[in-house]
N, CA, C and O atoms as a GROMACS GRO file, in nm:
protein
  292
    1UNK      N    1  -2.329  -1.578  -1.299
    1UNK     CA    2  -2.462  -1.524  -1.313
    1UNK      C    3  -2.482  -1.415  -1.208
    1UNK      O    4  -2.461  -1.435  -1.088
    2UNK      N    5  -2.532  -1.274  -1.271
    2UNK     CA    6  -2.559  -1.168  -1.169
    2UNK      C    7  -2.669  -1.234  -1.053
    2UNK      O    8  -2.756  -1.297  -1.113
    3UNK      N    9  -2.686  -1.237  -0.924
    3UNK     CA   10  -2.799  -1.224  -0.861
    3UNK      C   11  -2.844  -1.074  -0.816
    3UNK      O   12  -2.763  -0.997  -0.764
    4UNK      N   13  -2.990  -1.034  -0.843
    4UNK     CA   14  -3.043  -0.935  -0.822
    4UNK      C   15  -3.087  -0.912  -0.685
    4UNK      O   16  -3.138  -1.003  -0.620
    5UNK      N   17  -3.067  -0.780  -0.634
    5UNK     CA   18  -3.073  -0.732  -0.480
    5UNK      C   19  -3.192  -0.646  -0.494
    5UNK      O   20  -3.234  -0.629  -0.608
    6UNK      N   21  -3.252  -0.591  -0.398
    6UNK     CA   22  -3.325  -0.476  -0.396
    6UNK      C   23  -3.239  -0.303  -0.386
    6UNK      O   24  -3.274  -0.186  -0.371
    7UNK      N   25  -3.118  -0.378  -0.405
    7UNK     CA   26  -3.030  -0.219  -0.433
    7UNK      C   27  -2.995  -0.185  -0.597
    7UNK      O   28  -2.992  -0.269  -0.686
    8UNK      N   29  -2.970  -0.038  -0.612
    8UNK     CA   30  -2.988  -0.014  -0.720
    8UNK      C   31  -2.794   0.019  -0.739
    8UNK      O   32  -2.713   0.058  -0.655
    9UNK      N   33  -2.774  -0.024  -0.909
    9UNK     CA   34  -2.596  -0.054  -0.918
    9UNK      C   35  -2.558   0.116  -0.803
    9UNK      O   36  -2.475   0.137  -0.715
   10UNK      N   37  -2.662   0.199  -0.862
   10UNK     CA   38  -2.568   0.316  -0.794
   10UNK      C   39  -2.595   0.338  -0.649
   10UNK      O   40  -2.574   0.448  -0.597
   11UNK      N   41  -2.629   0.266  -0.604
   11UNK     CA   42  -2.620   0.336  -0.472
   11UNK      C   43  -2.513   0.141  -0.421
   11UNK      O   44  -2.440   0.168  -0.326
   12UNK      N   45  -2.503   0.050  -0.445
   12UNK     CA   46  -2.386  -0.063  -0.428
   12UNK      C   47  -2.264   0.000  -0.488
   12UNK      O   48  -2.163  -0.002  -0.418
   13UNK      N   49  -2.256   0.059  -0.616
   13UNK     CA   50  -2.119   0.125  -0.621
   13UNK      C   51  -2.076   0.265  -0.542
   13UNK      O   52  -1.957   0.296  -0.542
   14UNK      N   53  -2.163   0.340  -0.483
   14UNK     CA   54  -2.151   0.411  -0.376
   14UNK      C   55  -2.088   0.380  -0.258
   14UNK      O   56  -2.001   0.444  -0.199
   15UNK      N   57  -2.164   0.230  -0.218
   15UNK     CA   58  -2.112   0.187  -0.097
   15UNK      C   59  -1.964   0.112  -0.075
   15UNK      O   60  -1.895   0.104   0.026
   16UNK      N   61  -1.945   0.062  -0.209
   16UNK     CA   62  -1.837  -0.029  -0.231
   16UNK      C   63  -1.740   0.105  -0.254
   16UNK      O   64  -1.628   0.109  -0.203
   17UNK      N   65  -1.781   0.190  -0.318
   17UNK     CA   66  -1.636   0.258  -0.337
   17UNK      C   67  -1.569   0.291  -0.480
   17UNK      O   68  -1.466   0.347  -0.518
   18UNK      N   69  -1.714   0.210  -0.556
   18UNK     CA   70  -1.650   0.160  -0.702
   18UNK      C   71  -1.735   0.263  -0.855
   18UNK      O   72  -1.850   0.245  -0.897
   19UNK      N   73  -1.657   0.338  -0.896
   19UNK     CA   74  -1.774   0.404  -1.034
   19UNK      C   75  -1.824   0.302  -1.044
   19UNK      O   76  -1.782   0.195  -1.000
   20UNK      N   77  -1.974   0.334  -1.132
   20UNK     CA   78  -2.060   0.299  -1.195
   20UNK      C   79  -1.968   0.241  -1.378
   20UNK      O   80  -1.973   0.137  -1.442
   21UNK      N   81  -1.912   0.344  -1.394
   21UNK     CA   82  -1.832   0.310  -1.510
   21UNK      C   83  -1.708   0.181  -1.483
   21UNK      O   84  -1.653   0.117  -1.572
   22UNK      N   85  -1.697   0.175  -1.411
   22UNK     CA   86  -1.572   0.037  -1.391
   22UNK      C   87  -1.672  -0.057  -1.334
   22UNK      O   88  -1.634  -0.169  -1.367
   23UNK      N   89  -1.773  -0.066  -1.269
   23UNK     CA   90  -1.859  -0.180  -1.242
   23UNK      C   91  -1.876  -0.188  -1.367
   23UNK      O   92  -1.785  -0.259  -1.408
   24UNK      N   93  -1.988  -0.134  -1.514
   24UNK     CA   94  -1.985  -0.149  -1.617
   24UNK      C   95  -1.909  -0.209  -1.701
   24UNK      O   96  -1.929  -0.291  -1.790
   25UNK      N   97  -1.795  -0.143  -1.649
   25UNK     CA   98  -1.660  -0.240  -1.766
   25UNK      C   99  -1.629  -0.398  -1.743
   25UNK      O  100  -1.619  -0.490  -1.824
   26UNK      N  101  -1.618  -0.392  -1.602
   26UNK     CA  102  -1.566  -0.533  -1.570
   26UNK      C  103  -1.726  -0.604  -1.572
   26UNK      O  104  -1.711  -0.722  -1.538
   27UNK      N  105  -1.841  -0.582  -1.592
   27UNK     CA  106  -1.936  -0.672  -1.613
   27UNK      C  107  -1.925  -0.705  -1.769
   27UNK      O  108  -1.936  -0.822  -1.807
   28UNK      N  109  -1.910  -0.631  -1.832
   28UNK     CA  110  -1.920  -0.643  -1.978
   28UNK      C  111  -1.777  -0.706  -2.057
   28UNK      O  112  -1.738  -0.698  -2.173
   29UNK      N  113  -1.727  -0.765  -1.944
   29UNK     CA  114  -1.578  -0.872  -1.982
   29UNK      C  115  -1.624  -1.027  -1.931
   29UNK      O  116  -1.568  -1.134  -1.954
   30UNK      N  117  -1.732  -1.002  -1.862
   30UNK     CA  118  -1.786  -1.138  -1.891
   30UNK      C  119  -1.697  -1.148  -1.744
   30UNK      O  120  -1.607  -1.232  -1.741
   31UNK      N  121  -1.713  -1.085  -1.653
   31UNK     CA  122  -1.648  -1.056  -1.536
   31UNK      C  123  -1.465  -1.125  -1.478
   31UNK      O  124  -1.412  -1.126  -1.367
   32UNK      N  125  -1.416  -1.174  -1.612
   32UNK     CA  126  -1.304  -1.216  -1.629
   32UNK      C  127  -1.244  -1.086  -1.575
   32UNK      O  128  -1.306  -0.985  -1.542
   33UNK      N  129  -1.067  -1.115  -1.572
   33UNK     CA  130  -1.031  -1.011  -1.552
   33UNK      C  131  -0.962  -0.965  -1.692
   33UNK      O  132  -0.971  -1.035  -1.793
   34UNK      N  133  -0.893  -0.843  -1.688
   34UNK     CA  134  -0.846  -0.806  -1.821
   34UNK      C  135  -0.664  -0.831  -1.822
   34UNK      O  136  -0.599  -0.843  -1.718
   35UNK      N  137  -0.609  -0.834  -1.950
   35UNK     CA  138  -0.493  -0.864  -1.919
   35UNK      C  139  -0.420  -0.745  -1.853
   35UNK      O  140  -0.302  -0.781  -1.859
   36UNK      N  141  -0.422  -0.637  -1.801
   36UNK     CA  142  -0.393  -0.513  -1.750
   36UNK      C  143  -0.365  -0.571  -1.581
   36UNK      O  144  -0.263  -0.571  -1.511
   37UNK      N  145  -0.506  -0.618  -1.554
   37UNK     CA  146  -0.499  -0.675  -1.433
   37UNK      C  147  -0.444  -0.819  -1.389
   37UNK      O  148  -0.426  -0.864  -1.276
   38UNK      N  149  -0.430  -0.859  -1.476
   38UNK     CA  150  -0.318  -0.980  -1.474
   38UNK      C  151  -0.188  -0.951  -1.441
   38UNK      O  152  -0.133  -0.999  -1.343
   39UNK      N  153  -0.112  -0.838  -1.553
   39UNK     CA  154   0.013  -0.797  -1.531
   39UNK      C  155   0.046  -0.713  -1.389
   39UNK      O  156   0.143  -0.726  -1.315
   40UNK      N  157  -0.081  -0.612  -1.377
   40UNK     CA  158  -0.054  -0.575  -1.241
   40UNK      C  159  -0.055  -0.656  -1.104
   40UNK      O  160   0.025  -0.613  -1.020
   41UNK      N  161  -0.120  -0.750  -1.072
   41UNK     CA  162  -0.137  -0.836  -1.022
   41UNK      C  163   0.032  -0.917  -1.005
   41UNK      O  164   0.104  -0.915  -0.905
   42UNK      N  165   0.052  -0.965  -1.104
   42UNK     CA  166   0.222  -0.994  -1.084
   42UNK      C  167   0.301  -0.892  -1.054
   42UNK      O  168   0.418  -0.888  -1.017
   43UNK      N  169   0.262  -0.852  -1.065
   43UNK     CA  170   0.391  -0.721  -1.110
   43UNK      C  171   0.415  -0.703  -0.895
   43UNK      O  172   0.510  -0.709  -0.817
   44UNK      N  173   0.215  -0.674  -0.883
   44UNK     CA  174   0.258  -0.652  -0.732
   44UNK      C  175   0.323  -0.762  -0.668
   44UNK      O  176   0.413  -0.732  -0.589
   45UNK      N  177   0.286  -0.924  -0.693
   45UNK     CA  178   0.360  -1.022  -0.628
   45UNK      C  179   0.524  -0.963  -0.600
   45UNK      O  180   0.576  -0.907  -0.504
   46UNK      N  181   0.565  -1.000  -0.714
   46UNK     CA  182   0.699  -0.938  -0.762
   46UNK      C  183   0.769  -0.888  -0.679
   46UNK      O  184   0.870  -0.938  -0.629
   47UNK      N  185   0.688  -0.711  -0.644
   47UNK     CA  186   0.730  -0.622  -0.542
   47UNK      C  187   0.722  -0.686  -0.432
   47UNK      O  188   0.836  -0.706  -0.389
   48UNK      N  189   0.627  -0.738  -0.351
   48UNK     CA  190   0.644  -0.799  -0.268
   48UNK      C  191   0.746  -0.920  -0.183
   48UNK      O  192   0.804  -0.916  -0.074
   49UNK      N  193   0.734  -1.032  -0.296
   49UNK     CA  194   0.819  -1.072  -0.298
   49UNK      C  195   0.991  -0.993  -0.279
   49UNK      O  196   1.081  -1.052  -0.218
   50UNK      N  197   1.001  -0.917  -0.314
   50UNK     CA  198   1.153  -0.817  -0.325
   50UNK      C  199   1.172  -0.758  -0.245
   50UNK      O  200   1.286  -0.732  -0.207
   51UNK      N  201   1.038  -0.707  -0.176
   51UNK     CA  202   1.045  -0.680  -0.032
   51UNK      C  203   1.086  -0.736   0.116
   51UNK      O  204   1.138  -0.692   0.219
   52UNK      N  205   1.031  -0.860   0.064
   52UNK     CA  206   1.020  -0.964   0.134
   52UNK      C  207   1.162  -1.024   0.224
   52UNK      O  208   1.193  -1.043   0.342
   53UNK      N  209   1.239  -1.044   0.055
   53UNK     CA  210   1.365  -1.078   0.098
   53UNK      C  211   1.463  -0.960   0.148
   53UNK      O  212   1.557  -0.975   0.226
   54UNK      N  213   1.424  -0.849   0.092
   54UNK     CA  214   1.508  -0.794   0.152
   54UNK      C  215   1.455  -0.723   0.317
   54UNK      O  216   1.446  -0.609   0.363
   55UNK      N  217   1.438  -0.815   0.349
   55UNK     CA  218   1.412  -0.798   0.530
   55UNK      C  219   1.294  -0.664   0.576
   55UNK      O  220   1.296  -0.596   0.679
   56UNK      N  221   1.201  -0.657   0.467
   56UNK     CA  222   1.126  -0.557   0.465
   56UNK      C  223   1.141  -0.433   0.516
   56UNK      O  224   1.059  -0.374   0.586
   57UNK      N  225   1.258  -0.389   0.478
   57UNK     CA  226   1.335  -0.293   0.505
   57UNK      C  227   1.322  -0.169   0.400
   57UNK      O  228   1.338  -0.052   0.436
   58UNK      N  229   1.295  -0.202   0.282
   58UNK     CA  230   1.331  -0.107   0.130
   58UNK      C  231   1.223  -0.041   0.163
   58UNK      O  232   1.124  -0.083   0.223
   59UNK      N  233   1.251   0.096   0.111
   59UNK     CA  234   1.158   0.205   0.094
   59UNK      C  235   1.132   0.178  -0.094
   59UNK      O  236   1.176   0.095  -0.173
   60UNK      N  237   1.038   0.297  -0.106
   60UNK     CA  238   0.989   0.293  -0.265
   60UNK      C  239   1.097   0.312  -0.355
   60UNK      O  240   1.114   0.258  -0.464
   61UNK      N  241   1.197   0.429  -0.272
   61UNK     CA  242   1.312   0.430  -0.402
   61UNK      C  243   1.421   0.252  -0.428
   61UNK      O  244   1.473   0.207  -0.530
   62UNK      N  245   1.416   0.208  -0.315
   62UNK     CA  246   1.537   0.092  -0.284
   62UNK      C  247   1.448  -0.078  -0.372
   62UNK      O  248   1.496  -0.181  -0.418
   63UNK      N  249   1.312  -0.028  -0.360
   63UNK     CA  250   1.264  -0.154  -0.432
   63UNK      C  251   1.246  -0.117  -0.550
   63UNK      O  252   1.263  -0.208  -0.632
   64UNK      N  253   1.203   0.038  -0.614
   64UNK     CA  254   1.220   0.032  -0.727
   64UNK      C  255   1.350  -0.002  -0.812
   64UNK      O  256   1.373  -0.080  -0.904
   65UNK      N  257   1.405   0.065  -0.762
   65UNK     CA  258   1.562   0.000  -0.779
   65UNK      C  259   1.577  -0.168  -0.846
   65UNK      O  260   1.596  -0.220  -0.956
   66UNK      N  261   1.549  -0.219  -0.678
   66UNK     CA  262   1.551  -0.356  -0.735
   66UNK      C  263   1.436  -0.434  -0.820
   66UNK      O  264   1.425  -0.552  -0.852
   67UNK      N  265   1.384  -0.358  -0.835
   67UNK     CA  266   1.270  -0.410  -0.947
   67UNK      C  267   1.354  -0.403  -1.084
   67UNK      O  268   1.369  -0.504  -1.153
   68UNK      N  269   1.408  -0.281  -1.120
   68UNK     CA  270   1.490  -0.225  -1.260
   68UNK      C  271   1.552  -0.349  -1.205
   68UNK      O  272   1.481  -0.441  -1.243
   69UNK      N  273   1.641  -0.390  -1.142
   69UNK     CA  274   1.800  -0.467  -1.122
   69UNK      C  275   1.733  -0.576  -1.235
   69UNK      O  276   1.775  -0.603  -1.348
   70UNK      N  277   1.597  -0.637  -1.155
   70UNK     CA  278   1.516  -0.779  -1.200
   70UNK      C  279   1.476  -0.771  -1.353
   70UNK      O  280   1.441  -0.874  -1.410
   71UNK      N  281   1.480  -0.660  -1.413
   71UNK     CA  282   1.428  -0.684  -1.530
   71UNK      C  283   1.283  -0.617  -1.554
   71UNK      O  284   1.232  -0.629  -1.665
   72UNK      N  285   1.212  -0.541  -1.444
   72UNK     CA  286   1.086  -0.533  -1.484
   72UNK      C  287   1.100  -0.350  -1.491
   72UNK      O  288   1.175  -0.275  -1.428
   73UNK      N  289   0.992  -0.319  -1.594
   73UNK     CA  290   1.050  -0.166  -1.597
   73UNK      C  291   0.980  -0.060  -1.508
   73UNK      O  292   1.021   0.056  -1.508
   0.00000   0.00000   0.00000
């Protein structure tokens, strides 16, 4: 359930950082997330994870790399 502030959406999406049009969207999903943000969401684990092990050493080209190795495109 929204609770109402004495601020108006545009000047809270001002402050947050966030369009007015993507506050819009993600209210009107019933503030779930979408499957877009699901996959990205793993996807970053993933990277991380790959990072991780490899002694957080990899630059962008060396994890993309091992991202392709893993299967993800």
């Amino acid at each position: 359930m929204l609770q109402k502030t004495a601020y108006g959406v545009r000047r809270l999406c001002r402050v947050l950082g966030v369009s007015k049009t993507a506050y819009y969207e993600h209210r009107g999903r019933d503030g779930g997330a979408s499957t877009t943000d699901w996959f990205d969401a793993h996807d970053a684990h993933t990277a991380r994870a790959a990072w991780a092990e490899n002694r957080r050493v990899y630059g962008a080209r060396r994890l993309t790399a091992e991202l392709r190795h893993r299967g993800h495109p």
